[in-house]
N, C-alpha and C positions, 0 to 999 in steps of 0.2 A: 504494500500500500504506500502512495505517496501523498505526502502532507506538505502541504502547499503553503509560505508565511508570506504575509506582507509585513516587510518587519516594520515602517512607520506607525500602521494602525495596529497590530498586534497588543501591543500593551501603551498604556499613556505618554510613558519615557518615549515609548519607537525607538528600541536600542537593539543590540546585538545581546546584550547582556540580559535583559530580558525575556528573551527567546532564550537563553542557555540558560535561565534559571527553571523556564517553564517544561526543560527536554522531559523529563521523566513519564511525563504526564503523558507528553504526546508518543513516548514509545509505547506506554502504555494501552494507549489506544489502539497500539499494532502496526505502526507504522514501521516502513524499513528505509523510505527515503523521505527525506526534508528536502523540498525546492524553496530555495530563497527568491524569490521576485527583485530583479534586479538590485546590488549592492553597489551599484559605482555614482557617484557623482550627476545631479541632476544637472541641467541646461535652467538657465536663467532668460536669455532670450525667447520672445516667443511664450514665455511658460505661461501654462494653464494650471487655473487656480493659486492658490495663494503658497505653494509646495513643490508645485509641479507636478507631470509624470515623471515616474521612475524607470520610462519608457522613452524619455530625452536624456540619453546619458550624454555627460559631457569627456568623460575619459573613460576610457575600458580598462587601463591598470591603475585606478584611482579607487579607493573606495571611499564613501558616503560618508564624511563629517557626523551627520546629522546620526547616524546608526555607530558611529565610536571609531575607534581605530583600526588597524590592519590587524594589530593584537590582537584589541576586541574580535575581531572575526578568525583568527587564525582559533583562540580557546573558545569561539564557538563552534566552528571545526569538528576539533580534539574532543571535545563534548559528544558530541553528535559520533564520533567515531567509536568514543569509549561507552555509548550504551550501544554499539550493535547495530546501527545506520552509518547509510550513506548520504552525503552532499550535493547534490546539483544545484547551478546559478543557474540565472536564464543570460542567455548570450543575446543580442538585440544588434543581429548583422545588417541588417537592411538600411539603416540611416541610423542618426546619432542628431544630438541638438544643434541648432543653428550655430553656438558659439563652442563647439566643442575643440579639444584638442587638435581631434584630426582638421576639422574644419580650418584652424589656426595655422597648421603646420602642413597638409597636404590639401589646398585647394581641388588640385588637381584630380583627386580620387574621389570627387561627387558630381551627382547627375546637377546639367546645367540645364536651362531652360533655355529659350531659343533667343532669347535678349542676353544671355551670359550668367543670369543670377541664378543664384542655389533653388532649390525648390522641391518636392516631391510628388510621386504621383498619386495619390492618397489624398484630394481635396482637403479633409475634413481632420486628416493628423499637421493642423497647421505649426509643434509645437516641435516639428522633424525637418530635416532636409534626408535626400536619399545618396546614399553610398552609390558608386558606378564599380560595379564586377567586372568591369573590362580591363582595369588597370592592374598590371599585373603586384606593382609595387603596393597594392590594397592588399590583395591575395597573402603574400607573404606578411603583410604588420598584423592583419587579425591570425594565423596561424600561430606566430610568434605568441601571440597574446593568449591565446587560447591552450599554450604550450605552459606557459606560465603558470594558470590556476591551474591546472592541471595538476601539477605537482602538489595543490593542498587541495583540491575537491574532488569528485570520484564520477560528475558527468554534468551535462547541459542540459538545458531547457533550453532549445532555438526558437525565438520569436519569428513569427510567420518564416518560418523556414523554408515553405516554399518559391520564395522571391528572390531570393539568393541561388546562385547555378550551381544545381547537386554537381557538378564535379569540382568545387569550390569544397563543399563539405567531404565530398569522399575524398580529395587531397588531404584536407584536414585532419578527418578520422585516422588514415594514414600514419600523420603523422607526430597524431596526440597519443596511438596507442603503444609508441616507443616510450613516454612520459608516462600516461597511466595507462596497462593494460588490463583490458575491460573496462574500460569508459565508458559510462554509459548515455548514451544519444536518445535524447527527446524532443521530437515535433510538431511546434504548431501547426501540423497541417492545417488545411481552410477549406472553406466552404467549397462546392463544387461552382458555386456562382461565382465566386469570389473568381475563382481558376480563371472562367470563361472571361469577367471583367477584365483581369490584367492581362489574359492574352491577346485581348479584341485591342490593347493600347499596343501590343509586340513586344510586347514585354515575358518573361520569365516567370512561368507561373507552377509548378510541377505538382503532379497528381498526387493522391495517396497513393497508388501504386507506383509511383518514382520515387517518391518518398522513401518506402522499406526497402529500394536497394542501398540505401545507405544508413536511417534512422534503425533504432533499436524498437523505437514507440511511437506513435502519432496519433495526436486527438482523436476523436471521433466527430470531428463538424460534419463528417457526410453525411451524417446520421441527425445530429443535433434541431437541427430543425424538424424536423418531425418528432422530436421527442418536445421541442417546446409547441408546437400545435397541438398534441394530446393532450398535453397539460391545461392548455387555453379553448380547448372546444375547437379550434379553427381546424385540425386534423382529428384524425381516429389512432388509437391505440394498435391497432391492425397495420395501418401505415408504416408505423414506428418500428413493429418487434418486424416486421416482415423486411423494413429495408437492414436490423438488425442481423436478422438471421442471412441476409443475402450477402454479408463482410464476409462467410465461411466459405463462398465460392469463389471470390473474387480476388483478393489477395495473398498473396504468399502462405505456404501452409500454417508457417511456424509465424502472423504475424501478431502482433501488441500493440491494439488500442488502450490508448488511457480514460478509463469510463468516469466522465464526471456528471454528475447533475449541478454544478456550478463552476463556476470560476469568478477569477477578479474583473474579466472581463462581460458576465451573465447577470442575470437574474438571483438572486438566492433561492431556491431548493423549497425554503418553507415558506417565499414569497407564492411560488407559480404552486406549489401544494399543500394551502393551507389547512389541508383534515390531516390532521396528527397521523392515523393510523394508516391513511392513505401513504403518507411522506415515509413512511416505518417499510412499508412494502419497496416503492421506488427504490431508498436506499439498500434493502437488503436485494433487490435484485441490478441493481448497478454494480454492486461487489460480486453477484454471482455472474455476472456477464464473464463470453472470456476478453481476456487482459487482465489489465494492473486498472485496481480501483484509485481515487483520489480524491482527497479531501482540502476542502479550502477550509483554510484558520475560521473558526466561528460555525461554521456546516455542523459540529458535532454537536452545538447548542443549539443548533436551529435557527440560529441567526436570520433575522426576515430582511434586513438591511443592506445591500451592498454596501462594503466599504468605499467612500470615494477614492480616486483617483488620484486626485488633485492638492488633496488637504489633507488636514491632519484629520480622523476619523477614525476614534479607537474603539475595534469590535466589544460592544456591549454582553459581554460574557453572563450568562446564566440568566440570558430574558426570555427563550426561546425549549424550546421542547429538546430535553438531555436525549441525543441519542448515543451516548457513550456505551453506553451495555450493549446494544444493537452492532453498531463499532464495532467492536471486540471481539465478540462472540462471530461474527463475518470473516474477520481477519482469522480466528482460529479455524472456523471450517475451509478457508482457505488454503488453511495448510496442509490440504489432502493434495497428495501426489497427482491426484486427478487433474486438478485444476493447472498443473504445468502440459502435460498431454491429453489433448481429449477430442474429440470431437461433438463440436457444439451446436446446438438447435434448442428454436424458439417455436413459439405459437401463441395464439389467443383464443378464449374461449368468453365471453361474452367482454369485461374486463378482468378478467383475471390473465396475465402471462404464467405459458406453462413453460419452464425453459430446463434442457436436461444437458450433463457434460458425461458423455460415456468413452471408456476404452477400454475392450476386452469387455470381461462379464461385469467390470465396474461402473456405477451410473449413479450419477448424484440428478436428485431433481428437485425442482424446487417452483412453487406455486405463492404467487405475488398477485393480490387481490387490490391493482393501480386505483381503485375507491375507496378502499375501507372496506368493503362491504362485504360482510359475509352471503357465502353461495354455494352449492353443488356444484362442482365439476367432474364432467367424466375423465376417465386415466385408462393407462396401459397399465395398471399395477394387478397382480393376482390381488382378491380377497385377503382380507386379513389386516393385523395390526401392525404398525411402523410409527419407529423413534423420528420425530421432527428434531433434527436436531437445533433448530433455532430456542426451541425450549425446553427440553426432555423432555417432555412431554407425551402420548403416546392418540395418534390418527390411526382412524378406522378406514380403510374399503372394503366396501359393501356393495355387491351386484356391479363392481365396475365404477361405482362412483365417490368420490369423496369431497364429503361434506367443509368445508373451510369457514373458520369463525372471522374472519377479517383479516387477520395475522396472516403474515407470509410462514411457509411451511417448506422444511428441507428433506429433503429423505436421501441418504446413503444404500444402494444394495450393491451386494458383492465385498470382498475383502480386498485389501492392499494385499 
């Protein structure tokens, strides 16, 4: 599971040292990787809101005044290594702030507009200029750079990583994993509109499936839209699990979405699903999706607020619906060998998703009732009684059918 900080709004300080005081908790929760949202220096120019994003970096071997020193980040690091996790930054290759380093020192290596002035192609990110991948001398200073942290963190988050030329990251991958072997690569892939938009300018846009010949992991925006139209009435529930269930034929056998119901850039989770027991189901079936689940800082309390951007904005901890036990209890049935090889399938029966992960005579399945609502559904299970393992609890089939109280329900058959 990946645990996702914004370390300004995290706690009221916005420190590094606050997040390494809070580690225990959050390995608790089951977590194996920590992503920091950008640590470097924001952009002044331009900026939005009274803070900035943390998405206008002003230097990439710089870190953030505002979140402490390089110390401060190195023993939060060392923290994070000594309970049993790994580290990813997010890396933000596409552009960099109007007055940044590079902008200072290599003119040369950003897109110009047709007058000569800096600019990007992104209308509405006014707060960025855009990088040019053409110049080879860019190619090597972010390598370098990414060579660097390398050495104290254990992999990346790439922002829109599709806009950058995968042979730009597979050079890099290359030759980040003489520095750390097994680095691990994560991608903001993007919408599929998104694609179509930047290629209609002739621009560099590359798929999910160009994506996994190089990334380890990639969002799921293919999908993301139809999971917030289910949520909001505007699509069906059918739409959503069926474009779900259609990532098992389409990409690489071995591939790794990152399954979120939020991010720093979304909706919050128990904004778009406010029935408690509803949001209890989505979450336990995001974690049984296959991939690597994740969580944004505040998700575990129910947080209904996004954090802004911009300002300072400290997640309101403990106003929202605890799903910490839920959490937990995921990340342990996660730890079935199952869920690293299997082959995966979805379905839906009125709103209930039935979704199972089989390999050999082994088969986990599990039933998420997206309303709250308790219901009969029919199964492929013999007759008989079975451990949900989300509660120890103990579900009946009967004649082929089984009865569901609202609760999402797991079932293990077959041995390891």
């Amino acid at each position: 599971m990946i645990y996702s900080v914004f370390v300004r709004n995290y706690s009221s300080e916005g420190t590094f040292e606050k997040v390494r005081e809070d580690l225990p908790r959050i390995r608790s929760l089951g977590a194996d990787i920590i992503w920091l949202m950008p640590i470097h220096p924001i952009g002044k120019s331009n900026r939005k809101g009274s803070m900035g994003s943390p998405y206008a970096i002003r230097d990439y071997r710089a870190i953030n005044p505002e979140y402490g020193t390089l110390e401060d980040f190195q023993a939060l690091v060392d923290s994070i290594h000594a309970l049993g996790m790994k580290v990813i930054i997010d890396v933000v290759y596409n552009h960099t702030s109007p007055d940044s380093w590079l902008r200072e020192n290599h003119p040369e290596w950003f897109y110009h507009k047709p007058d000569g002035s800096f600019g990007n192609h992104v209308g509405e990110w006014t707060d960025i200029i855009d990088l040019d991948y053409n110049q080879r001398g860019l190619w090597e200073y972010q390598i370098e750079t990414l060579k660097m942290w390398a050495k104290t963190v254990d992999g990346f988050r790439c922002d829109v990583a599709p806009l950058v030329p995968l042979d730009f990251w597979r050079e890099a991958r290359e030759q980040v994993e003489a520095i750390r072997p097994g680095c691990l690569w994560l991608a903001e892939s993007i919408e599929p509109g998104f694609v179509r938009f930047i290629r209609s300018m002739g621009l560099t846009a590359a798929s999910d499936s160009e994506i996994f010949q190089v990334f380890d992991m990639a969002y799921d925006y293919d999908i993301y839209g139809k999971y917030l139209n289910a949520c909001i009435g505007k699509g069906t529930l059918e739409a959503f699990v069926e474009a779900l269930d259609g990532q098992e034929g389409i990409y690489p056998e071995n591939y790794v979405k990152m399954r979120t119901l939020e991010n720093h850039d979304r909706l919050r989770a128990a904004a778009l699903i406010p029935n408690g027991r509803a949001l209890r189901n989505w979450t336990a079936f995001a974690f049984f999706a296959k991939g690597i689940p994740m969580v944004y800082n505040g998700q575990e309390n129910g947080c209904v607020c996004r954090p802004n951007l911009f300002d300072r904005d400290t997640i309101p901890w403990g106003e929202g619906q605890d799903l910490t036990a839920l959490i937990q209890r995921m990340c342990a049935i996660r730890g079935d060998a199952l869920f690293t090889d299997s082959s995966f399938s979805a379905n839906t029966i009125g709103k209930t998703v039935i979704a199972s992960h089989q390999h050999g005579q082994q088969r986990m399945i599990g039933f998420f009732c997206t309303d709250g609502k308790g219901s009969v559904v029919p199964c492929d299970l013999p007759d008989g009684d079975y451990v949900n393992l989300l509660a120890d609890g103990i579900v009946r089939v009967d004649e082929g059918l089984l009865p569901l109280s609202g609760e999402p329900v797991i079932i293990k058959l077959g041995r390891n």
